[in-house]
FITI-361972 format. One record per residue (C-alpha): residue in one letter; x, y, z. Coordinates in nm, 4 decimals. Example, Ala and Ser with C-alpha at 12.3 -4.5 7.8 and 13.67 -1.06 7.14 Angstrom:
<pts>
<pt resn="A" px="1.2300" py="-0.4500" pz="0.7800"/>
<pt resn="S" px="1.3670" py="-0.1060" pz="0.7140"/>
</pts>
This chain:
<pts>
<pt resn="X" px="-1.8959" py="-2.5307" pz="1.1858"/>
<pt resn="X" px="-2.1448" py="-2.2763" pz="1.3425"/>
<pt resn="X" px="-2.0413" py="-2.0027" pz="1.5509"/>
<pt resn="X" px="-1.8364" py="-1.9519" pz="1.8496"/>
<pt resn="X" px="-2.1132" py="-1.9619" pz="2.0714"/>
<pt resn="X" px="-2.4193" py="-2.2229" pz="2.0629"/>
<pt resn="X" px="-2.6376" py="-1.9547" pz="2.1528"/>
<pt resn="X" px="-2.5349" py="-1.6755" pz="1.9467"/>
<pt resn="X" px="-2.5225" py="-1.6545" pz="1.5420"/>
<pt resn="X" px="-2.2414" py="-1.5230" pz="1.3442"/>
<pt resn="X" px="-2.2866" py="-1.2100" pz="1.2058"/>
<pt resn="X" px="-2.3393" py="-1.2788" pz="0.8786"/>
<pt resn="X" px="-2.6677" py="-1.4597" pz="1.0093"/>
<pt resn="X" px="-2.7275" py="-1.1847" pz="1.3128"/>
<pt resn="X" px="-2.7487" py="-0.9395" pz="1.0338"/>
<pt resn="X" px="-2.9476" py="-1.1558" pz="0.7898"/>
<pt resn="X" px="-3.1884" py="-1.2295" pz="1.0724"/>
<pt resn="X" px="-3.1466" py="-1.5831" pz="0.9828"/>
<pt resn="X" px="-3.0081" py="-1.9132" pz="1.2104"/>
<pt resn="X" px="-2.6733" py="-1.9724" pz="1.1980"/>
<pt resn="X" px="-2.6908" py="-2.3601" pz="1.1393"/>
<pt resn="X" px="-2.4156" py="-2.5716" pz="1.2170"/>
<pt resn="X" px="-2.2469" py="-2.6020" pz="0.8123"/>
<pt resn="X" px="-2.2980" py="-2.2136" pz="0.7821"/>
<pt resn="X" px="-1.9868" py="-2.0861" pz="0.5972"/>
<pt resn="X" px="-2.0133" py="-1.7610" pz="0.7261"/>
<pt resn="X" px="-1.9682" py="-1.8458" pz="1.1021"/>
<pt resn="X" px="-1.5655" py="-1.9544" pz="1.1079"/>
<pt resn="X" px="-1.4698" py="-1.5701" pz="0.9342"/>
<pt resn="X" px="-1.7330" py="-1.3380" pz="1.0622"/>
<pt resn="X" px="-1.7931" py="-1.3923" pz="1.4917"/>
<pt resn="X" px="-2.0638" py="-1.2385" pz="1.6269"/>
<pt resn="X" px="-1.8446" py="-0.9405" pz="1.7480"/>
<pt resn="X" px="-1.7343" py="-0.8294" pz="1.4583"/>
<pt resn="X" px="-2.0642" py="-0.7264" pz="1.3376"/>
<pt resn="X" px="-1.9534" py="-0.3809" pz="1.0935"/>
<pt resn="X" px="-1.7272" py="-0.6819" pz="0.9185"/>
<pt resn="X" px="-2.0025" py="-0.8202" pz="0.7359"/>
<pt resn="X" px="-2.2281" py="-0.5198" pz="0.6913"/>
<pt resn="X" px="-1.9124" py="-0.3781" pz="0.5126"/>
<pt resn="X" px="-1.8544" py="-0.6881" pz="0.2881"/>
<pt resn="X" px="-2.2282" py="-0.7381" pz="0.2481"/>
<pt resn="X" px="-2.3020" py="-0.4000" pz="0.1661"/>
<pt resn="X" px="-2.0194" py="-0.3516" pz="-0.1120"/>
<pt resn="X" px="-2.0162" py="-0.7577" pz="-0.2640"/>
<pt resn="X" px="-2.3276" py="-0.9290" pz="-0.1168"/>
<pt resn="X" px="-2.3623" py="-1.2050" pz="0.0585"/>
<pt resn="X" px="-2.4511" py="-1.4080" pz="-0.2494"/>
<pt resn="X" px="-2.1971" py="-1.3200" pz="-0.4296"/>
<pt resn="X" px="-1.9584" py="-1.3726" pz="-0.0933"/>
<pt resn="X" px="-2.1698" py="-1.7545" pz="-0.0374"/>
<pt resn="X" px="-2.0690" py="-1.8172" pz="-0.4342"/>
<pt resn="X" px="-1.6929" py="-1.6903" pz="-0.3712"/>
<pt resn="X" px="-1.6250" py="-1.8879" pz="-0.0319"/>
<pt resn="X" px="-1.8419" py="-2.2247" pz="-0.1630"/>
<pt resn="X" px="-1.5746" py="-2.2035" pz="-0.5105"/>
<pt resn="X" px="-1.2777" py="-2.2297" pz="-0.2795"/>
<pt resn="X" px="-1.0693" py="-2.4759" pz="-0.1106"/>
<pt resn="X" px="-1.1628" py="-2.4522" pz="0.2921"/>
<pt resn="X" px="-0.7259" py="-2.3736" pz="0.3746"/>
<pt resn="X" px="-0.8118" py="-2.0426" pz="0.1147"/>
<pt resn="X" px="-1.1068" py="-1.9176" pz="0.2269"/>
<pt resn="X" px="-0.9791" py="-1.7559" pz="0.5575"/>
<pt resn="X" px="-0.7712" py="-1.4988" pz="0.3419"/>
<pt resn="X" px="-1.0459" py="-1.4772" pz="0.0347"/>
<pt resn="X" px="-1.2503" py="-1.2961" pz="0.3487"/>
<pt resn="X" px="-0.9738" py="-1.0962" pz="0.4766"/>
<pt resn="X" px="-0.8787" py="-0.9659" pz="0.1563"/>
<pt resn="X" px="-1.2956" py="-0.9244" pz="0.0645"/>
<pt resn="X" px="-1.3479" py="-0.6971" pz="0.4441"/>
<pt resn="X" px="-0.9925" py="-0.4790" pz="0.3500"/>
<pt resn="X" px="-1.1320" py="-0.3993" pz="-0.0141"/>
<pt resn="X" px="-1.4845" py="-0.3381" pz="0.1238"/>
<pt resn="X" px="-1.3594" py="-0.1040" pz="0.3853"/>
<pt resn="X" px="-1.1569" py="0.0297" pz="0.1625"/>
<pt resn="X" px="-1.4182" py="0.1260" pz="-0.0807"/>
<pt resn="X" px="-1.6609" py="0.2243" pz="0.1596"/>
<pt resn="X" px="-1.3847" py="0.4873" pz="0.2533"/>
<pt resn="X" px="-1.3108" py="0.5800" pz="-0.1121"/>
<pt resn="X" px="-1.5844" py="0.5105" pz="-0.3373"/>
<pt resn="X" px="-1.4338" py="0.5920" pz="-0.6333"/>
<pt resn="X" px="-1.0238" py="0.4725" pz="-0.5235"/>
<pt resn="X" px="-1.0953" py="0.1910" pz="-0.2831"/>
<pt resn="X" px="-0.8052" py="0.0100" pz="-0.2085"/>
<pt resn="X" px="-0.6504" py="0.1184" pz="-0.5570"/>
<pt resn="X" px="-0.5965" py="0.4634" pz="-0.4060"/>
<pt resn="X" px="-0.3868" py="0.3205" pz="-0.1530"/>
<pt resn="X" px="-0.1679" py="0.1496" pz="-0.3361"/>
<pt resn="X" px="-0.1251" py="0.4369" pz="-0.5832"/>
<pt resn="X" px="-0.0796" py="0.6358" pz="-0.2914"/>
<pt resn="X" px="0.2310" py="0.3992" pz="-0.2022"/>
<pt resn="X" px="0.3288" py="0.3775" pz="-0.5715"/>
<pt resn="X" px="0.3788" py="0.7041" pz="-0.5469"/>
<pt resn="X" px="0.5675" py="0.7722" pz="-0.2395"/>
<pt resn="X" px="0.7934" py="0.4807" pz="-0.3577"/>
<pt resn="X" px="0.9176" py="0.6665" pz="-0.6495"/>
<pt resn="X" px="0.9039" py="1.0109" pz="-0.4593"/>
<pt resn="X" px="1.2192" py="0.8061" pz="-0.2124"/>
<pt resn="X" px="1.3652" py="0.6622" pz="-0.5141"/>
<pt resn="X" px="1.4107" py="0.9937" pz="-0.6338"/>
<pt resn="X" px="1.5355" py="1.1384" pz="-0.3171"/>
<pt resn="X" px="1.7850" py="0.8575" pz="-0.3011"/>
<pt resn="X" px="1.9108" py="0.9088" pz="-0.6817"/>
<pt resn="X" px="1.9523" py="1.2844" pz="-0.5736"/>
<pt resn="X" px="2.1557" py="1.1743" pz="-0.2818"/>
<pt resn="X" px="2.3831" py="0.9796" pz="-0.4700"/>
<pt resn="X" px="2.4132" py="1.2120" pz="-0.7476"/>
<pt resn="X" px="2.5335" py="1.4439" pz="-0.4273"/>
<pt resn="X" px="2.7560" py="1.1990" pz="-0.2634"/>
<pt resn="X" px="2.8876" py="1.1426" pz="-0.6018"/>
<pt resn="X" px="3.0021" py="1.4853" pz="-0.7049"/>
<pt resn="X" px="3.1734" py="1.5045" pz="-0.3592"/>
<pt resn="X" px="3.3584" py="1.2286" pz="-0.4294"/>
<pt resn="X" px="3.4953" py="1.3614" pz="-0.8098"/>
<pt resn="X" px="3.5571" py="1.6584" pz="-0.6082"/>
<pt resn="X" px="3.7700" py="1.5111" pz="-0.3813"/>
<pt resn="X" px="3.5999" py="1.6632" pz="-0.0742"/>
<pt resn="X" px="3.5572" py="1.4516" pz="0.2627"/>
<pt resn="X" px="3.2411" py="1.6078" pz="0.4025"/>
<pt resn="X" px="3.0455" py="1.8719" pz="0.2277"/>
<pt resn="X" px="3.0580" py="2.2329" pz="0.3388"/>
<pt resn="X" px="2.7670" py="2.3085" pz="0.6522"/>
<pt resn="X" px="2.6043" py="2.5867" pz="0.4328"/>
<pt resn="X" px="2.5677" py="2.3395" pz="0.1189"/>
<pt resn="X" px="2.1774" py="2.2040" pz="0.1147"/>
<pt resn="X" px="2.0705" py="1.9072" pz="-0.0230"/>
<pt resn="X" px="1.8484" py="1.7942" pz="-0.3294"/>
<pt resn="X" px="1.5087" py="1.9281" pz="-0.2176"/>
<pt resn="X" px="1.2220" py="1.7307" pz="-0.3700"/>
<pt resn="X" px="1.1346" py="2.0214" pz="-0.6071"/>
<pt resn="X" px="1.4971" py="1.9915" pz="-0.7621"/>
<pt resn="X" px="1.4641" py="1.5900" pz="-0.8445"/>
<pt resn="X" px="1.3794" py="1.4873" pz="-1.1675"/>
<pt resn="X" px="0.9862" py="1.4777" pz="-1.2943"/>
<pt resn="X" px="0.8074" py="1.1444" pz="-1.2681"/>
<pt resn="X" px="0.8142" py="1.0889" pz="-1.6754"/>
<pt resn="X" px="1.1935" py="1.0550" pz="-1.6498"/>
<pt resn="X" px="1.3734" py="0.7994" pz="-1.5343"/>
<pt resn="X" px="1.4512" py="0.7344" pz="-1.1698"/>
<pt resn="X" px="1.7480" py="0.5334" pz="-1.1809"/>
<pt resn="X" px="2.0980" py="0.6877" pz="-1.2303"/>
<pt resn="X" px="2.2482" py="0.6085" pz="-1.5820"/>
<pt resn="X" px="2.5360" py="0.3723" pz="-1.6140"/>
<pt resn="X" px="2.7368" py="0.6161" pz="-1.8086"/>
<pt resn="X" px="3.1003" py="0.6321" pz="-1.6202"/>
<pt resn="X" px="3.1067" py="1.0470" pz="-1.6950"/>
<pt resn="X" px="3.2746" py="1.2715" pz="-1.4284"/>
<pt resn="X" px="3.1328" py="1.5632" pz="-1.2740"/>
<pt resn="X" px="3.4042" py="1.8840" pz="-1.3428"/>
<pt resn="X" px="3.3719" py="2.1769" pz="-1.0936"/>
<pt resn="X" px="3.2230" py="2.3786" pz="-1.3672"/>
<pt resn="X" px="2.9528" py="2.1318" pz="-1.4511"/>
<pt resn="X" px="2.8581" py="2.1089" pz="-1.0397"/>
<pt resn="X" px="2.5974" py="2.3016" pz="-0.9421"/>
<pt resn="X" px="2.6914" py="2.6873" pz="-0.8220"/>
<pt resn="X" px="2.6564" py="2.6406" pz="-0.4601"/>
<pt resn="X" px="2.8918" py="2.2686" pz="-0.5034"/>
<pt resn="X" px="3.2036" py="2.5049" pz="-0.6647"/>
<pt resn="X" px="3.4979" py="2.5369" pz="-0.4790"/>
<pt resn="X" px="3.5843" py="2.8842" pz="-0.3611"/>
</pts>
């Protein structure tokens, strides 16, 4: 399958100043306007390497072998040293950061409840984030069955 157009090559071929024949496997994932898709693959993997990859694969896989190839080369060319890694540590991260929050929530909601109150008082703030536990502990709630006593609940939770 050659390009889009009869008269233009893909970009694979624009940018290796070669002619797009018509069995190139470069032309179905990388159209002649999206030139800065290939430089980035090409530049990071190669387009040997990237010729190797796509010939290895089954033609129904290769579509998604080139979008994942242009995400991790854009990727790295943003963060050489992270690449897409980076991001998803990045996610990791904010991931536990909620499941925190939400733990502290409950943990609020809960000592309302053994408290009997309906609502909590206006003045009464919320677990901030500096106030949740540390990332090397746990971020799930234990499934101990303990109750919170007014003397035990943090000074601002006490009833007056």
């Amino acid at each position: 399958m050659a390009s889009s157009s009869s008269n233009s090559p893909c970009a694979a071929c624009k940018f290796l100043r070669r002619k797009c024949q018509p069995e190139c496997v470069f032309a179905p994932y990388f159209p002649p306007d999206q030139p800065q898709k290939f430089a980035n693959v090409h530049k990071v993997f190669g387009a040997s390497n990237v010729t190797k990859l796509l010939n290895e694969l089954h033609p129904h896989q290769r579509e998604d072998a080139v979008n994942s190839l242009a995400y991790e080369a854009d990727m790295r060319l943003r963060d050489p040293v992270y690449g897409c890694v980076g991001v998803i540590s990045l996610l990791q991260h904010q991931l536990c950061k909620l499941q925190m929050d939400l733990t502290c929530a409950k943990s609020e909601l809960s000592k309302y409840q053994n408290l009997g109150i309906e609502k909590p008082p206006a003045s009464v703030q919320f677990c901030s984030r500096s106030t949740a536990q540390p990332l090397s502990r746990s971020i799930f709630p234990s499934r101990s069955t303990t109750t919170t006593t007014t003397d035990d609940a943090p000074k601002e939770l006490r009833r007056r």
